[in-house]
SEVO-808895 format. One record per residue (C-alpha): x, y, z; residue in one letter. Coordinates in steps of 0.1 Angstrom, whole numbers, padded with zeros to 4 digits, always signed. Layout:
N
XYZA
...
//
This chain:
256
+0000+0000+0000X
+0017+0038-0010X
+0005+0072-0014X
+0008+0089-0049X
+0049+0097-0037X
+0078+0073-0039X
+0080+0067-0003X
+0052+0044+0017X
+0028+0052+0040X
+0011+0024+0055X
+0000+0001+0080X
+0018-0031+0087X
-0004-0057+0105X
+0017-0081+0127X
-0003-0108+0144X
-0028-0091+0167X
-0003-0057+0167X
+0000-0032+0142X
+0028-0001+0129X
+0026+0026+0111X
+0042+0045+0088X
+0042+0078+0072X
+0063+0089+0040X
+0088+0059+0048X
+0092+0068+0088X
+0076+0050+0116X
+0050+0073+0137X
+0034+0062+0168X
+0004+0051+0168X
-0021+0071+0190X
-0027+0037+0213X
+0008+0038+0221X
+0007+0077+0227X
-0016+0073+0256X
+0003+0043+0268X
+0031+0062+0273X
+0020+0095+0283X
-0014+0093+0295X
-0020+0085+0333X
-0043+0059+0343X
-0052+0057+0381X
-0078+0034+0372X
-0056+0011+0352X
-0032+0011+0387X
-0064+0002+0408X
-0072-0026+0387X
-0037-0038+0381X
-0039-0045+0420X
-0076-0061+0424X
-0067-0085+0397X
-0034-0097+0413X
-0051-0098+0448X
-0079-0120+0434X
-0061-0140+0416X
-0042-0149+0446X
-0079-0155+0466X
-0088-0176+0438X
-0057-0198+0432X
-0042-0198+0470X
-0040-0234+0475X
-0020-0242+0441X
+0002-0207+0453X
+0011-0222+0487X
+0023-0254+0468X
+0048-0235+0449X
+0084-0219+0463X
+0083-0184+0472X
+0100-0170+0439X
+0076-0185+0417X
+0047-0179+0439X
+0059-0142+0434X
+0061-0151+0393X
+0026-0163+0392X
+0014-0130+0408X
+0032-0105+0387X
+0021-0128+0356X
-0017-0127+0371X
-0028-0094+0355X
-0010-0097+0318X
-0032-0130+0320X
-0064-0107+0324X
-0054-0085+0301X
-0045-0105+0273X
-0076-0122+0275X
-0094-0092+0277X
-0083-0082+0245X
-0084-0108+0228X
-0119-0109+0232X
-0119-0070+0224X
-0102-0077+0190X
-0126-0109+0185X
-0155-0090+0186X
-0141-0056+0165X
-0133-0080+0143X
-0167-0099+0139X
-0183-0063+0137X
-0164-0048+0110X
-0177-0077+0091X
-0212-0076+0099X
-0206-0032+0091X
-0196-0045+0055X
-0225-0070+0055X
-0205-0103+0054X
-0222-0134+0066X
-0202-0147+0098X
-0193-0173+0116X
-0195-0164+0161X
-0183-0186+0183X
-0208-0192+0211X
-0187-0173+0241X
-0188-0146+0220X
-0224-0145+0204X
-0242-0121+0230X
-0219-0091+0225X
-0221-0095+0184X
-0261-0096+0187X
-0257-0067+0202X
-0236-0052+0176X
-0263-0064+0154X
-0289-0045+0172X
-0269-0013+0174X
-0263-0013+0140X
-0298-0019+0127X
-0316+0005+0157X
-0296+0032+0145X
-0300+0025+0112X
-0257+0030+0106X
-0245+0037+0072X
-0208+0031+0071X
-0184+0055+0056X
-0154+0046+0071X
-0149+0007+0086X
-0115+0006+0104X
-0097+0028+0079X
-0060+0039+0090X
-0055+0074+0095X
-0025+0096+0095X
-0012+0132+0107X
+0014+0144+0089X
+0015+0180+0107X
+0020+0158+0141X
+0035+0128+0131X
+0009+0100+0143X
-0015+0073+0128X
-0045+0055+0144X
-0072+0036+0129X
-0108+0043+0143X
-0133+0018+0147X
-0161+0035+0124X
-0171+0063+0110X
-0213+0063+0101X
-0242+0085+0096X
-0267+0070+0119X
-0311+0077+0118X
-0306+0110+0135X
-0288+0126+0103X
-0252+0129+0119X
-0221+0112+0106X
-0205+0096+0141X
-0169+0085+0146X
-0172+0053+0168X
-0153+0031+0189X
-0165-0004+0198X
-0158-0009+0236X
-0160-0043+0249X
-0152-0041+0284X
-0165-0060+0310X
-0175-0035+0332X
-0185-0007+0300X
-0168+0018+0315X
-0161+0052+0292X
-0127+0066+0301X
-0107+0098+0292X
-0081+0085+0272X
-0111+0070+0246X
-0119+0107+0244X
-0082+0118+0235X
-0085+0083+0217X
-0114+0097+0190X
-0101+0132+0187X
-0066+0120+0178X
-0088+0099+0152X
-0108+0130+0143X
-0082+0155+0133X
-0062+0135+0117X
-0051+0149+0081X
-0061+0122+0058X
-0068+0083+0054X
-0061+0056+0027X
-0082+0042+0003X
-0077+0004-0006X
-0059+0016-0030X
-0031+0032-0008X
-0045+0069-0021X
-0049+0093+0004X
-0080+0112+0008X
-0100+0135+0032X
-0116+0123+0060X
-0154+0129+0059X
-0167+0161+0082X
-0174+0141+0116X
-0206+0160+0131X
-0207+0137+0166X
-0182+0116+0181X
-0191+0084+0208X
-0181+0052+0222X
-0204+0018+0218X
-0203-0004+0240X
-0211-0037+0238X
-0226-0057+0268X
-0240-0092+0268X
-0270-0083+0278X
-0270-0051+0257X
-0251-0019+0242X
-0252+0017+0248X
-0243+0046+0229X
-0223+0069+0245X
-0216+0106+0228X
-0178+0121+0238X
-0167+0153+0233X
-0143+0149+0211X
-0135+0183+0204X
-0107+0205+0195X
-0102+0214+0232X
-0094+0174+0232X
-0073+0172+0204X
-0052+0199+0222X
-0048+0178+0253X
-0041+0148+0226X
-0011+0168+0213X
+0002+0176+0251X
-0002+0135+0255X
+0020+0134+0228X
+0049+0158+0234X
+0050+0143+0273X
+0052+0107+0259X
+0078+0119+0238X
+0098+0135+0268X
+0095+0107+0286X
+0105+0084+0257X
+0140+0109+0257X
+0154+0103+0286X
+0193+0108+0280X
+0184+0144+0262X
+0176+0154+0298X
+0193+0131+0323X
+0230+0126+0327X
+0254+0102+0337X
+0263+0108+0374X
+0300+0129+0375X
+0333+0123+0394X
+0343+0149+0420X
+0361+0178+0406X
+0348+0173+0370X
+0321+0200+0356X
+0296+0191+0328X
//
């Protein structure tokens, strides 16, 4: 996939991860931004719940084991969690951007109830899709992303969406910063690697999909969000600089 120029932009797809680039030069992509520059307190809270019930729920095989791999199995409880978690996430996303484009599909059973209610979403809200999981880039800041959908739903408005899946369908910032790094974004690619505008985006909201249900829930995903995006962005990238700032500690007698 490449733009009209010599040099590539694309998006390289490897196994369930992803990079980007942009005229030949790898960007960030804005998951990773907020990764690396976006605090989450409630990522911190869960981080411990999960690793104190996993230690409720498997104490008896724990106490069997010697300390240091008792200690392994506990710092390896959470990534466990996770990776399940988004599997499942990517399961789903992936099930639904194939029901968006009206392909017949297969759903495993533990995963039925949350594409039904993809279904339902899609058909109460009557969603024509413009844009189904179409990489975007930002050439004036130097960042990619891909957003989940971009429709105009029965109320007139052309929405860009992100399918949630989270067990406990919980809307956080960083989904905000998430949709507005999506949203101001210069330009996507066609299928046929040809950039092109991005459609005027009138609302912006997260889905999310329960099995016992979905909601739609509208974000602001404004400007004033797109600002606080950029500041994401510049302190992941100090962060990710470390030796600019920080030296190496000096003998006595010896200036820098």
């Amino acid at each position: 996939m490449t733009t009209n120029g010599p040099v590539p932009t694309r998006r390289v797809n490897r196994g369930a991860g992803h990079s980007y680039y942009l005229d030949g030069e790898k960007v960030p992509g804005v998951t990773t931004v907020l990764n690396a520059g976006f605090p989450k307190s409630a990522l911190v809270n869960w981080a411990a719940a999960t690793t104190a019930g996993f230690a409720v729920d498997h104490w008896d095989e724990l106490t069997e084991l010697t300390p240091s791999k008792r200690l392994a199995e506990l710092e390896r409880a959470r990534f466990a969690v996770s990776s399940e978690a988004k599997l499942r996430g990517t399961v789903i996303h992936g099930l639904a951007h194939r029901l968006v484009l009206g392909e017949e599909v297969e759903v495993p059973d533990e995963y039925r109830d949350h594409v039904d209610r993809c279904v339902a979403f899609l058909d109460d809200w009557q969603a024509a899709e413009l844009m189904v999981e179409t990489p975007v880039w930002s050439r004036r800041h130097r960042y990619a992303g891909t957003p989940d959908l971009v429709a105009t739903l029965r109320d007139g408005r052309t929405w860009m969406l992100d399918w949630k899946t989270g067990l406990k369908g919980n809307v956080y910032l960083e989904h905000v910063l998430q949709i507005a790094a999506c949203r101001y974004a210069d330009f996507a690619l066609d299928d046929a690697g040809v950039e092109t505008p991005l459609p005027r985006i009138d609302a912006t909201g997260v889905v999310i999909l329960r099995a016992d249900g979905y909601d739609l829930v509208p974000v602001e995903a404004d400007e004033r969000a797109f600002f606080v995006f950029r500041c994401v962005k510049w302190l992941a990238e100090f962060i990710d600089d470390r030796e600019q700032w920080i030296g190496n500690a000096l003998p006595p007698g010896v200036t820098a």
